[in-house]
C-alpha angles and dihedrals in degrees: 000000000000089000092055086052092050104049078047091061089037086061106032079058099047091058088052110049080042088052083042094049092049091049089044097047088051119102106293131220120264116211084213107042113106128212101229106196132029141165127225088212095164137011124177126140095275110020130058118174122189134185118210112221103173129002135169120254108284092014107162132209087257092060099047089052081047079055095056092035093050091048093054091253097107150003131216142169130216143192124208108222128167089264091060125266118340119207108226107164135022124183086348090307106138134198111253122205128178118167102309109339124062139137117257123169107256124202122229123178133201082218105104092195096074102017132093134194089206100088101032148323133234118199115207125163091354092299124109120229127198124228114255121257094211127064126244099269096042095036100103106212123224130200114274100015131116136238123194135190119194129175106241145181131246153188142186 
């Protein structure tokens, strides 16, 4: 029985240091790269949706928000946090927490390779869009792809 368990873990280990490996061998973000060109496409109070028309090799979703900032169209503030930047305000828009329930801007992207219906959904222009698995300052952006932020609710 324990070796059984054992050749289990081994496995179960072995999947994860090789999905480990594939994620860590994809582009990587680049604290420099700039995403050159991006549409506002949508801004309400709680959605902004942006499309991303040119980038620099490794541009991130943070730099495409710094983009709009720096061109008059949005703010935003952000906290820097182990994990990477944290978006914490856009358009005034703050994050709320009390006890175990609150609102935070999530990111979704239209890009499958780094989003996930697991953890939420965002609907824009009758098409569903996953939430990203990478935060804003490791989610490399791509050309023609969108990126949404939406004010949502949670709970833990």
């Amino acid at each position: 029985m324990k070796r059984k368990l054992s050749t289990i873990f081994t496995l179960f280990l072995t999947v994860i240091m090789s999905v480990c490996c594939l994620f860590a061998c994809k582009e990587e973000a680049d604290p420099k790269a700039q995403t050159k060109s991006v549409d506002l496409e949508k801004v309400t109070e709680t959605l902004i949706v942006m499309k991303v028309n040119e980038a620099e090799e490794g541009a991130t979703a943070l730099s495409a928000l710094t983009k709009l900032k720096e061109e008059g169209k949005i703010e935003f503030e952000v906290q820097e946090s182990t994990y990477g930047a944290y978006i914490i305000s856009i358009n005034g828009k703050a994050e709320e927490s009390s006890g175990n329930s609150g609102h935070s801007w999530m990111l979704y992207t239209s890009d499958e390779e780094f989003s996930t219906t697991d953890y939420g959904t965002v609907e824009y222009n009758g098409e569903t869009y996953g939430q990203a698995a990478l935060g804003a300052s490791s989610l490399v952006v791509k050309s023609g792809e969108y990126y949404i932020w939406s004010y949502d609710a949670w709970t833990y």
